[in-house]
C-alpha positions as CSV (number, residue, x, y, z in Angstrom):
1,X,60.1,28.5,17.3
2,X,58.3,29.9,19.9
3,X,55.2,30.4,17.1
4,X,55.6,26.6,16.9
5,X,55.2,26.0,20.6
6,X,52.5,28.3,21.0
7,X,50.8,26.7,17.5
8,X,51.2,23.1,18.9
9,X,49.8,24.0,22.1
10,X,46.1,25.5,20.8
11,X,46.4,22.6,18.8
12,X,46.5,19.6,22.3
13,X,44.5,22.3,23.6
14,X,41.6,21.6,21.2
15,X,42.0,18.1,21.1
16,X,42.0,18.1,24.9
17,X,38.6,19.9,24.1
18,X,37.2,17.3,22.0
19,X,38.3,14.6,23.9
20,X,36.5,15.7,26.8
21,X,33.4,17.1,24.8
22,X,32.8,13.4,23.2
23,X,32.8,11.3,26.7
24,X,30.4,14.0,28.4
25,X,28.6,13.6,25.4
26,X,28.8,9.9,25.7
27,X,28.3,9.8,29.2
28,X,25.1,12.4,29.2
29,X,23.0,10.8,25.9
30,X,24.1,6.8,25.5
31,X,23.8,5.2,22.4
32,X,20.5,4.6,21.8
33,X,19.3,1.4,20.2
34,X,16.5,1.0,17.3
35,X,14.1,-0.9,19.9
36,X,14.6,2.0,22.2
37,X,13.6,4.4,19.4
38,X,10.7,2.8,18.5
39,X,9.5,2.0,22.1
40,X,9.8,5.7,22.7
41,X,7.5,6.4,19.5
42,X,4.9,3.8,20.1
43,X,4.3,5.1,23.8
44,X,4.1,8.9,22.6
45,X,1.0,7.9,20.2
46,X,-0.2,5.5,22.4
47,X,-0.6,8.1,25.1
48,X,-2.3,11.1,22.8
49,X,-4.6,7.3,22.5
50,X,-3.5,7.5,18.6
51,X,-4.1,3.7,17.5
52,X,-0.3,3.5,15.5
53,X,0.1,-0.2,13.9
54,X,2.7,-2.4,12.5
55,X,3.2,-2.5,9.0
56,X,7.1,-3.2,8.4
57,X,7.6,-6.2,6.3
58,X,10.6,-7.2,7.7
59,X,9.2,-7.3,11.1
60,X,5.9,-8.8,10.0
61,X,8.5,-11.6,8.5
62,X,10.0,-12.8,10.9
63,X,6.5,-13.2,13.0
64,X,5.4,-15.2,10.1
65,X,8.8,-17.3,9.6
66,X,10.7,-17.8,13.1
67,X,14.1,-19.0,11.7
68,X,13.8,-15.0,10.2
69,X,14.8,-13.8,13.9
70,X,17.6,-12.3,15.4
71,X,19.3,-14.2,17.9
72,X,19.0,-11.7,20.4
73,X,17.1,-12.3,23.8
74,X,16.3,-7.8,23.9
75,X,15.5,-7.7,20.4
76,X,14.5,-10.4,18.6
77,X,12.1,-8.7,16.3
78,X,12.2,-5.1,16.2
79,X,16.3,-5.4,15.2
80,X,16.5,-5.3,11.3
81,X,19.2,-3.6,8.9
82,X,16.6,-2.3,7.2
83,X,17.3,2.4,7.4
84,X,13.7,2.6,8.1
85,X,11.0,1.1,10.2
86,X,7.4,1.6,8.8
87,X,4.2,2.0,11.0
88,X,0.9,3.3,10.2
89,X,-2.3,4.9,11.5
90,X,-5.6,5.5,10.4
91,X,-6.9,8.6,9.0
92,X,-9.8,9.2,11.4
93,X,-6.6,9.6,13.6
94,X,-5.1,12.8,11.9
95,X,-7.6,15.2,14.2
96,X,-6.1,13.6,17.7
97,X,-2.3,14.2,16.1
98,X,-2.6,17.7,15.3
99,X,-4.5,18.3,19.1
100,X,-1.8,16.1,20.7
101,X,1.3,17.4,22.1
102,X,3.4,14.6,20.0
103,X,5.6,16.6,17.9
104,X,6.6,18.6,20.8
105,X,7.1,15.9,22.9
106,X,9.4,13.8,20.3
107,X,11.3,16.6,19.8
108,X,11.9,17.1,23.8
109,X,13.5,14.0,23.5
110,X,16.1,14.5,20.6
111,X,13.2,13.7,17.8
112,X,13.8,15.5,14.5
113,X,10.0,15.0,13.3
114,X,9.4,15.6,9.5
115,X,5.5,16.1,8.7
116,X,4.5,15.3,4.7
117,X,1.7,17.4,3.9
118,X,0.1,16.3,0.4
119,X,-3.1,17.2,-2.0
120,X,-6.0,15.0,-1.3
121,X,-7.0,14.4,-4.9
122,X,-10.4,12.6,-3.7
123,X,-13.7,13.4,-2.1
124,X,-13.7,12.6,1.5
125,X,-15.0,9.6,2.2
126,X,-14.9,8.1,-0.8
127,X,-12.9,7.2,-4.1
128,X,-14.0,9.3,-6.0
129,X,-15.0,8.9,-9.9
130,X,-13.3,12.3,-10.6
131,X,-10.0,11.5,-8.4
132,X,-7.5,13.0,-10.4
133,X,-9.2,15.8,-11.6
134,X,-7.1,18.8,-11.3
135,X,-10.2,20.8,-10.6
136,X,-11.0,20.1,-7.5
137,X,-7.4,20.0,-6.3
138,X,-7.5,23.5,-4.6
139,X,-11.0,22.6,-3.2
140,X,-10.1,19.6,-1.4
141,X,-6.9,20.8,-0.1
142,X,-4.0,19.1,1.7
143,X,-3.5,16.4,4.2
144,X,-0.6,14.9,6.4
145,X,-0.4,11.5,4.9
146,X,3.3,11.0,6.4
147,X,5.2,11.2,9.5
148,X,9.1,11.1,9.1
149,X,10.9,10.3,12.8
150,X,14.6,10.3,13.0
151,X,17.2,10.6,16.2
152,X,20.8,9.3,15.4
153,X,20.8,7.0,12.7
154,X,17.1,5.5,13.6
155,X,14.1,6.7,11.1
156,X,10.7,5.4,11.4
157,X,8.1,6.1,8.9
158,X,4.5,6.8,10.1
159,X,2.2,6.5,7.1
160,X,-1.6,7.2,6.9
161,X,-3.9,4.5,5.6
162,X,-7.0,6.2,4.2
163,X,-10.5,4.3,4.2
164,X,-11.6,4.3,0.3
165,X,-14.5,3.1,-1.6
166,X,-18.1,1.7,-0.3
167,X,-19.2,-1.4,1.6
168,X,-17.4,-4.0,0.1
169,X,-15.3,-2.9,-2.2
170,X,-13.5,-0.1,0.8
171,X,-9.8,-0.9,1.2
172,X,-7.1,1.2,2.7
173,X,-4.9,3.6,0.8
174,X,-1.9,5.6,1.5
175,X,0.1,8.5,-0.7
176,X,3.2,7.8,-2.1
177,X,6.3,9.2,0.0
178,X,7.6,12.2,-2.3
179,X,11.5,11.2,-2.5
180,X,12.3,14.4,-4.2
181,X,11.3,16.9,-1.2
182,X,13.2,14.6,1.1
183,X,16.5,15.0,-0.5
184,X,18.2,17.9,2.3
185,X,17.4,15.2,4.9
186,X,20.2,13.1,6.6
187,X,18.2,10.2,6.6
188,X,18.8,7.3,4.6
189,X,15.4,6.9,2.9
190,X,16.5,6.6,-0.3
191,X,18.4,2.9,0.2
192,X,15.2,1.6,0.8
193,X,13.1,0.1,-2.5
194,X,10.0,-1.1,-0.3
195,X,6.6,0.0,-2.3
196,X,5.5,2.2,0.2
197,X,7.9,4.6,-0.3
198,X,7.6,4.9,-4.3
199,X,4.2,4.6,-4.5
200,X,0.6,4.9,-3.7
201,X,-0.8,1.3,-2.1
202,X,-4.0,-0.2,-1.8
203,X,-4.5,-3.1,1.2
204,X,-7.8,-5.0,1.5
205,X,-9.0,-3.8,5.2
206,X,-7.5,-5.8,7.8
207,X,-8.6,-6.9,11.5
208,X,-5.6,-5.6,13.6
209,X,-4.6,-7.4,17.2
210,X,-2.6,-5.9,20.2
211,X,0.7,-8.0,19.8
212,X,4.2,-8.1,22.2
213,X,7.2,-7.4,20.4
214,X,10.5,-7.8,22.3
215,X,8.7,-6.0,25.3
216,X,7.1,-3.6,23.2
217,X,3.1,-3.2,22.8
218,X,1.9,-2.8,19.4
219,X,-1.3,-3.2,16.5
220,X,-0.9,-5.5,13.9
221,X,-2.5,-7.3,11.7
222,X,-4.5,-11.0,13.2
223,X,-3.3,-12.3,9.9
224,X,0.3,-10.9,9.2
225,X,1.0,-13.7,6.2
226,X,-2.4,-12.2,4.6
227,X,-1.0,-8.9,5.2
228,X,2.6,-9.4,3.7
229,X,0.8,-11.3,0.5
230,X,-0.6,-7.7,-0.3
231,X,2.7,-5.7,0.3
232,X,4.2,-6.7,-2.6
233,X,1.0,-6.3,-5.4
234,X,-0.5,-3.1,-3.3
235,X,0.9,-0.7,-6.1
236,X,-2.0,1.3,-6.5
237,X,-2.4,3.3,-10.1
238,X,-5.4,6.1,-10.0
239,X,-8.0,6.5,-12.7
240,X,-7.5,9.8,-14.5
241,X,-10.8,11.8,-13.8
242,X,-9.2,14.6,-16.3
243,X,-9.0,12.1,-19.1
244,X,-12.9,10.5,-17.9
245,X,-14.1,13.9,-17.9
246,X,-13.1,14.9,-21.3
247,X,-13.9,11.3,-22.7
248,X,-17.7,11.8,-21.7
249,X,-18.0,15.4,-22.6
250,X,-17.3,13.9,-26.3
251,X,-19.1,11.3,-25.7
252,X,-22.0,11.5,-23.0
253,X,-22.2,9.0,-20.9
254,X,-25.1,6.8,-21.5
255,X,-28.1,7.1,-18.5
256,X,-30.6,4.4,-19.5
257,X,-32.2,2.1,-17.7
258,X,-30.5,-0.7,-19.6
259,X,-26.7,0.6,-18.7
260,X,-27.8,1.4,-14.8
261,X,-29.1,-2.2,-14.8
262,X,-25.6,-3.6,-16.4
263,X,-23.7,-1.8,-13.7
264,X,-24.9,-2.5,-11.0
265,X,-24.6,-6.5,-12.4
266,X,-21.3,-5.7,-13.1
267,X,-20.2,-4.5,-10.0
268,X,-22.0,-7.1,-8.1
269,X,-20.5,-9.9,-10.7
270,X,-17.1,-8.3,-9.5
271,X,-17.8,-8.5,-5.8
272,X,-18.3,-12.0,-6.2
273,X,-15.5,-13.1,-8.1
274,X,-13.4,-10.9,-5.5
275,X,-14.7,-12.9,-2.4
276,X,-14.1,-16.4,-4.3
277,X,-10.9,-15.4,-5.6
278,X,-9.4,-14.2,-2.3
279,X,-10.7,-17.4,-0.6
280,X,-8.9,-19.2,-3.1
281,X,-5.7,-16.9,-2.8
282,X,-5.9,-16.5,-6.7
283,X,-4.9,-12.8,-7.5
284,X,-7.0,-11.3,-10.7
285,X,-7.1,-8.0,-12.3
286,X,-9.4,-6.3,-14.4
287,X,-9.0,-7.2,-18.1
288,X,-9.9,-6.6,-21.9
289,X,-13.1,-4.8,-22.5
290,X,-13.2,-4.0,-18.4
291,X,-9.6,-2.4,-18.1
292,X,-10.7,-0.1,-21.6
293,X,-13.1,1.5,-19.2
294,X,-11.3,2.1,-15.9
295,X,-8.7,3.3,-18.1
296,X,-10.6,5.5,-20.3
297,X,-13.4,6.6,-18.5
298,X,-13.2,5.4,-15.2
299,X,-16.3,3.3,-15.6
300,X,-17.8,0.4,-17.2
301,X,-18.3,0.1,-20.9
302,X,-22.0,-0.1,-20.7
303,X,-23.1,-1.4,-23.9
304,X,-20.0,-4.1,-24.2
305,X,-22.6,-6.4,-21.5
306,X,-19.8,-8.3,-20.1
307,X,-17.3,-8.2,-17.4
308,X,-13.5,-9.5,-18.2
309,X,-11.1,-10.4,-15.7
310,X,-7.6,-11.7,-16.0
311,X,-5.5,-14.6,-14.1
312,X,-2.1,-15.6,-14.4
313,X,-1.9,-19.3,-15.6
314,X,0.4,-20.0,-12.8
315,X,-2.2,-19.2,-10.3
316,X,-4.6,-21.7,-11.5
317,X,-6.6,-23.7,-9.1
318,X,-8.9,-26.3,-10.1
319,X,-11.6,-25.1,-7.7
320,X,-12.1,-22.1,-9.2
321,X,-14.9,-23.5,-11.5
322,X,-16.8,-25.6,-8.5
323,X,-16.3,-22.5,-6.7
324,X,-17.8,-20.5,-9.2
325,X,-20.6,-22.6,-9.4
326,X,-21.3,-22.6,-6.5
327,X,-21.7,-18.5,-5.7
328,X,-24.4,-18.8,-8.6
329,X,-22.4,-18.4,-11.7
330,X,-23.6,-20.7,-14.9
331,X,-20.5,-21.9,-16.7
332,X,-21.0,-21.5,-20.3
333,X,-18.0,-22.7,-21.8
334,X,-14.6,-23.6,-21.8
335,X,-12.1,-22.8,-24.1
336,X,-8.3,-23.8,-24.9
337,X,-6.8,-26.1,-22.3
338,X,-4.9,-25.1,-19.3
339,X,-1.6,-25.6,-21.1
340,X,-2.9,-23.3,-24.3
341,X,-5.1,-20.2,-24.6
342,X,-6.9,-21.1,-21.7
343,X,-10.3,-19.3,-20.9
344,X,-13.4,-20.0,-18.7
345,X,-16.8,-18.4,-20.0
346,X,-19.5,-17.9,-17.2
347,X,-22.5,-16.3,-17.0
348,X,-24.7,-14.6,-14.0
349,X,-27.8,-13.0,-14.8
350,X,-27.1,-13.1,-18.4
351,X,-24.2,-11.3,-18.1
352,X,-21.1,-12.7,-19.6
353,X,-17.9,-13.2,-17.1
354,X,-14.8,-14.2,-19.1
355,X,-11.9,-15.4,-17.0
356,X,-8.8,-14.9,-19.1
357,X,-5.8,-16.6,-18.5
358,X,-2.3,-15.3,-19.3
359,X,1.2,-17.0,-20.2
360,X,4.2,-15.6,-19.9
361,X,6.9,-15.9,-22.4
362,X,10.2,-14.2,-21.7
363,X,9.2,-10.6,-20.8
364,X,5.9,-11.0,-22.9
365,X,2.8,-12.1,-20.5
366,X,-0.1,-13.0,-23.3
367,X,-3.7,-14.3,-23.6
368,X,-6.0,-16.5,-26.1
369,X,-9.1,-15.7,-26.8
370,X,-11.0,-17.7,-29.4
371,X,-14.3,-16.5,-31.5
372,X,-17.7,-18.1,-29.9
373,X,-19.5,-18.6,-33.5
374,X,-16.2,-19.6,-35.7
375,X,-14.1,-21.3,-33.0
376,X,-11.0,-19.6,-34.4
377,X,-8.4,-18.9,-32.0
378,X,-6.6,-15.9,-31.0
379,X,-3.5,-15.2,-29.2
């Protein structure tokens, strides 16, 4: 019995404890909200004059589409359900981080700060013909390209957006989040199925403007809709330099005056078709005889003298033609009808440009193509 009494009274004792222990915990460290969190962050870089912008989609939403809101007067904004809020910074901004007293100062405040180091598989300041060549791996070693920030049950993502390719075909790019070294952390990263996390993206360089945010000072993008347009077609797949490599060492590539005149057409053909089709808000993608050559080599097929380039049929728009037309392109013919096999035939400099368009049946997307001499069609 008097085991019993003695038993029962450790046990009130330690409840006693925990009692107490939870409202001095309570008392000391409120709850902190998701706006606080974020504020907190934002300031931090802001201070170490790190330029740290907006790139959450559901955020960006509801700047785009006010009826997306919550009804909250504090956060109307910032406040999602979302487990993770996702920012970015540029990577000319990686030097001021590491020299910046950031980390330590998060952590000060109850931060737990998670820094993804991974292989940059490209030579700086550039794409990179040879990007995935495991060769030069070691030499180019390894970059932050993530910064993981969690206290409580608040985690915000900091990714870093990498200026690729030359004049005007440079974009932004950012690693893939690797999932499977995150798996020991208590955050809830893997609920989210947004592409930056599962893969590598590509973003068409944006103008970025200081914005308000329920209080909180931030860089966005000028043009969020344009931004968000991107988010959900920014996969971004890598040529394989190991496979180009091998391909040319079979088959050398070709160095003539000829194929160094047809590229450089080529490539200008394809920055032209780029700056119509974005004005017209028509998505493309390399295609046929073009695609072969990213894929294989990582170049152009030099002696197929002609550059392909795919469209859904959906995306159609009847000034795609005048358009052409008018950024010096010669339509040569047209083949099929918009509701069949449909295919515009251009050519600049005397360089063919083939606009394929594709249908979709079930979970088949296909193309015509029909023969110039015989007029026989192909699907």
């Amino acid at each position: 019995m008097k085991r019993r009494h003695i038993l029962c009274g450790l046990l009130l004792l330690s409840i006693t404890f925990l009692i107490i222990q939870s409202y001095l915990f309570l008392y000391l460290y409120p709850a902190i909200t998701k706006k606080e969190n974020i504020e907190a962050i934002v300031k931090t870089l802001q201070l170490a004059n790190i330029d740290i912008f907006l790139t959450d989609p559901h955020i960006l939403k509801k700047v785009v589409q006010p009826e997306l809101r919550t009804k909250s007067s504090s956060c109307s904004f910032l406040c999602h359900d979302e487990p993770v809020t996702w920012f970015g910074i540029h990577g000319n901004s990686i030097a001021l981080y590491k020299q910046s007293s950031v980390k330590q100062t998060l952590e000060e405040n109850r931060f737990i700060v998670r820094e993804i180091f991974q292989q940059q598989t490209w030579p700086q300041g550039g794409a990179g013909v040879v990007a995935n060549d495991d060769s030069n791996v070691e030499a180019l070693g390894t970059t932050l390209t993530h910064i993981l920030i969690n206290r409580e049950r608040y985690t915000v993502c900091i990714s870093v957006f990498f200026s690729r390719g030359q004049h005007v075909f440079s974009y932004l790019w950012h690693h893939k989040l690797p999932i499977a070294d995150l798996n020991e952390l208590p955050w809830q990263l893997l609920s989210s199925d947004l592409q930056m996390l599962h893969f590598p993206g590509a973003y068409d360089k944006f103008e970025m403007v200081k914005v308000s945010l329920d209080g909180v000072s931030v860089l966005a993008a000028r043009y969020p809709g344009s931004y968000l347009h991107q988010v959900s077609a920014a996969t971004f797949i890598e040529c394989n330099g190991t496979r180009a490599k091998q391909f040319f060492r079979k088959y050398p590539k070709d160095k003539s005056q000829n194929a160094k005149e047809f590229q450089q057409q080529a490539l200008e053909i394809v920055k032209k078709a780029k700056i119509i089709l974005d004005q017209l808000a028509v998505p493309f993608w390399l295609s046929s005889g073009t695609c072969l050559g990213w894929y294989r080599q990582c170049d152009l097929i030099t002696y197929s003298q002609d550059v392909d380039l795919g469209i859904r049929i959906d995306d159609y728009n009847p000034k795609i033609m005048p358009m052409f037309k008018r950024g010096g392109f010669l339509l040569d013919h047209i083949f099929g009808k918009i509701s069949d096999s449909f295919q515009l035939a251009f050519k600049f400099n005397n360089v063919k440009v083939d606009l394929f368009f594709f249908y979709q049946e079930g979970d088949t997307m296909w193309n015509g193509g029909t023969d110039y001499e015989t007029a026989n069609k192909y699907k």
